[in-house]
VOPA-757749 format. One record per residue (C-alpha): residue number from 1; x negated, z negated, y. Coordinates in steps of 0.001 Angstrom, whole numbers, plus 500000, padded with zeros to 6 digits. Example, Ala and Ser with C-alpha at 12.3 -4.5 7.8 and 13.67 -1.06 7.14 Angstrom:
2
REC / 1 / 487700 / 492200 / 495500;
REC / 2 / 486330 / 492860 / 498940;
This chain:
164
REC / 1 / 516753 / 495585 / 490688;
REC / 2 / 513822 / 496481 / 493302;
REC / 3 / 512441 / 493031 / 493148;
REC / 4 / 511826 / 493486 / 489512;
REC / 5 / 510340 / 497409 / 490432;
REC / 6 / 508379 / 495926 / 493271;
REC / 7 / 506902 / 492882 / 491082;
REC / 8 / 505821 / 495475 / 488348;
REC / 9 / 504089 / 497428 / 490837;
REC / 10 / 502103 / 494489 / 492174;
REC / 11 / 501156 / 493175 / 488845;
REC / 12 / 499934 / 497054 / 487740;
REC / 13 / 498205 / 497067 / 491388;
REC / 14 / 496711 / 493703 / 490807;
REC / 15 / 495348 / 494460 / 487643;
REC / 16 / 493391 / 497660 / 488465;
REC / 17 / 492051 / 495967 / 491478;
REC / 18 / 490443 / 493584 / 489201;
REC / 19 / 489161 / 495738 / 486682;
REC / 20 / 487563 / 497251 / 489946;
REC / 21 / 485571 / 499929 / 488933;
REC / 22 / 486802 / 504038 / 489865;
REC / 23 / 486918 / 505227 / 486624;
REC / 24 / 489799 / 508224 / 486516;
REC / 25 / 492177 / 505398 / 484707;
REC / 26 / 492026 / 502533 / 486960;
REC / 27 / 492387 / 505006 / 489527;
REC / 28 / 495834 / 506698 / 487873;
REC / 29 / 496560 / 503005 / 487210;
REC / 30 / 496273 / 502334 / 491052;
REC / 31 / 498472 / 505259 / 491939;
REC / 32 / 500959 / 504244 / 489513;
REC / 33 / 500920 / 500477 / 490431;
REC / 34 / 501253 / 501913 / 494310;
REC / 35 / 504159 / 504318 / 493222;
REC / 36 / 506322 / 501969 / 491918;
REC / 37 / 506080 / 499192 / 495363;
REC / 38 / 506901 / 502435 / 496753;
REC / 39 / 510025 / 502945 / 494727;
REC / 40 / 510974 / 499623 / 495107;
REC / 41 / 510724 / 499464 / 499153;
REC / 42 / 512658 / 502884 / 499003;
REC / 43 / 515498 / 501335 / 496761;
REC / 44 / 515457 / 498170 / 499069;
REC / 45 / 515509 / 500600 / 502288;
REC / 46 / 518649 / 502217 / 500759;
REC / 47 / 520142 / 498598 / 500391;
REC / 48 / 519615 / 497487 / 503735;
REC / 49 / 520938 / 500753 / 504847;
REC / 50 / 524107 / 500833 / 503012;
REC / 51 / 524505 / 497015 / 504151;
REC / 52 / 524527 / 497555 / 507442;
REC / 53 / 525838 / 500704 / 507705;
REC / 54 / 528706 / 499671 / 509783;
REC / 55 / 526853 / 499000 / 512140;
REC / 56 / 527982 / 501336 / 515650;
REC / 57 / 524612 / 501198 / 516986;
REC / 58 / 521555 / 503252 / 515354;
REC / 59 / 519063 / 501782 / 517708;
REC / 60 / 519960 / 498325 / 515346;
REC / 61 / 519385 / 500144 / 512236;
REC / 62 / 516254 / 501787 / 513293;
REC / 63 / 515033 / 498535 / 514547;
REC / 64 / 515962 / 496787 / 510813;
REC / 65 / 514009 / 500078 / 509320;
REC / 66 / 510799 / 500472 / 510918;
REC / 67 / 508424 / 497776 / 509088;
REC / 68 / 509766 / 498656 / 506278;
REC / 69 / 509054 / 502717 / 506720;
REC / 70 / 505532 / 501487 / 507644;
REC / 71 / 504783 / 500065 / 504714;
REC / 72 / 505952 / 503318 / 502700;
REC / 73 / 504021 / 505426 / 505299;
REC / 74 / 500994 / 503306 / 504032;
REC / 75 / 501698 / 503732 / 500477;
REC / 76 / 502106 / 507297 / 500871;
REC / 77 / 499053 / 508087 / 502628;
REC / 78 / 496845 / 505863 / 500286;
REC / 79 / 498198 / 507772 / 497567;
REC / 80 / 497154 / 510963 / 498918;
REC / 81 / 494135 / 510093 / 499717;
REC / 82 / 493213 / 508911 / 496411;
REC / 83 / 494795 / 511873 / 495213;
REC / 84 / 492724 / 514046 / 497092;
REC / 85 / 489571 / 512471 / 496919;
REC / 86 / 490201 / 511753 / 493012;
REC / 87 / 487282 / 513590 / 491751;
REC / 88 / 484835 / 511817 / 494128;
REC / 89 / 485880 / 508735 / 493765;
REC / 90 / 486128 / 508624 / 489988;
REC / 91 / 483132 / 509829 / 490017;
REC / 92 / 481301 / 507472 / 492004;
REC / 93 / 480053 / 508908 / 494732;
REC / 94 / 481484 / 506443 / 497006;
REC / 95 / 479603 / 503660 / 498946;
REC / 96 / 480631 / 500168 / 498173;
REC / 97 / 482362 / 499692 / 501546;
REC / 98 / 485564 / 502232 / 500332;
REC / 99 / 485762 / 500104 / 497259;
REC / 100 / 486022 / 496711 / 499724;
REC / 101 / 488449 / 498500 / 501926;
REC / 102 / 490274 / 499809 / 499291;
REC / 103 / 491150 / 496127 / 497568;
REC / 104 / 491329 / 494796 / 501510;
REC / 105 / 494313 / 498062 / 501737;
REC / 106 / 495746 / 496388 / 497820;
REC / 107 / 495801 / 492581 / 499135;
REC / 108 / 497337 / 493430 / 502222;
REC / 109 / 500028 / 495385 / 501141;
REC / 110 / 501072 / 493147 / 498149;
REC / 111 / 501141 / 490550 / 501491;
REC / 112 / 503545 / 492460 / 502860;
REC / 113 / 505648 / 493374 / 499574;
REC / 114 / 505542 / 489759 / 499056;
REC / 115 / 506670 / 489078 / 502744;
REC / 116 / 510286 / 491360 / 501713;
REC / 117 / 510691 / 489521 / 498762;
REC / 118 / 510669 / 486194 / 500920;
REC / 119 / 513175 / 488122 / 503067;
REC / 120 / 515227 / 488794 / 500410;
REC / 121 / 515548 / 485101 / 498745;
REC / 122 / 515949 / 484044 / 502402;
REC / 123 / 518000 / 485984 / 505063;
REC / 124 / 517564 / 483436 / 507807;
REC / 125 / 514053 / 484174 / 508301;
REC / 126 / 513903 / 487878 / 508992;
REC / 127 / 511981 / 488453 / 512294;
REC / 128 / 508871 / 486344 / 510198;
REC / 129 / 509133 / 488506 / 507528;
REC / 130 / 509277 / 491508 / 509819;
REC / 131 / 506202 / 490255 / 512204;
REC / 132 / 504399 / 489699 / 508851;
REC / 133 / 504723 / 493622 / 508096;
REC / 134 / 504196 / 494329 / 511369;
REC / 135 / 500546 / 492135 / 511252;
REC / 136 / 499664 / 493723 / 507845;
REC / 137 / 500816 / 497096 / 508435;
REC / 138 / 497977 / 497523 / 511303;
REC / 139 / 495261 / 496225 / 509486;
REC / 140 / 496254 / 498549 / 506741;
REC / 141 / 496678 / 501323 / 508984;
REC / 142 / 492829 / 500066 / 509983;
REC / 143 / 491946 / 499915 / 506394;
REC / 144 / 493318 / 503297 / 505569;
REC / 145 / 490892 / 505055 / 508505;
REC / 146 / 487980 / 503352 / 507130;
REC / 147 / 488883 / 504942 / 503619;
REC / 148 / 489950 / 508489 / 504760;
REC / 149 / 486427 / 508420 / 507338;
REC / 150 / 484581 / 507328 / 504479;
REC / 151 / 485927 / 509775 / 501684;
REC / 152 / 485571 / 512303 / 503876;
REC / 153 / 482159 / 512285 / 506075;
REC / 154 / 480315 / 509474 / 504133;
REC / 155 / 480638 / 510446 / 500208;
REC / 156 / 477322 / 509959 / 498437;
REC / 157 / 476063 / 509204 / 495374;
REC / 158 / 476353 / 505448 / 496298;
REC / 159 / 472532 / 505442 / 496555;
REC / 160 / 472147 / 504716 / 492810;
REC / 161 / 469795 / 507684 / 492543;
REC / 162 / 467448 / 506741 / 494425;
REC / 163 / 463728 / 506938 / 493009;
REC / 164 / 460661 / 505183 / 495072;
């Protein structure tokens, strides 16, 4: 059930990231694409959990948790951000480095979506899946700076007004 969630997401994600431009409906697209990975790590969180819920130790379930609750912090935050920065950036008055880091924030995270899908067609090969996440989930923590620092201190008019 959340591989079929998770794939919809990416394909919604995938196609607003080539359309590429930050009109307000690739935008709502984006959000939409990024809310439903989101619902499908959450419902494959709640799987995991419920699988190894006999387990007597927490520290074990925390420790089969964590790349998985960074990839939904990421989600979350990018959504807010392009929440709160939705006028601006539909707009346009954004430079052309957001929109790179942006799609950078889009590839990784399908990379990592992708990497608990491979987890989940094969068990044996969970501590790759979870150094994957791990990898991905700081350059999109890197990714997401870049986009807040530039929404917030470097919105222009992307220079395109510009008369010599």
């Amino acid at each position: 059930m959340f591989d079929i969630i998770i794939i919809t997401g990416i394909i919604i994600t995938f196609i607003t990231m080539i359309i590429g431009s930050n009109n307000p409906n690739t935008l709502t697209g984006l959000e939409i694409g990024l809310g439903f990975i989101l619902f499908g790590v959450l419902i494959y969180c709640n799987t995991r959990i419920n699988e190894i819920y006999n387990v007597k130790n927490i520290f074990e379930l925390i420790l089969d948790i964590m790349p998985h609750l960074l990839i939904i912090s990421s989600i979350i935050i990018c959504i807010y951000i392009i929440g709160m920065y939705f006028t601006k950036i539909s707009t346009d008055k954004v430079s052309d480095s957001f929109k790179l880091f942006k799609n950078w924030f889009i590839i990784f995270t399908i990379f990592q979506v992708a990497s608990i899908l491979y987890y989940y067609s094969k068990p044996g090969d969970k501590k790759k899946s979870d150094y994957l996440i791990y990898i991905f989930g700081i350059f999109n923590s890197i990714f997401l700076i870049i986009m807040y620092t530039t929404l917030t201190y470097f919105t222009t008019d992307g220079f395109r007004n510009i008369t010599i």
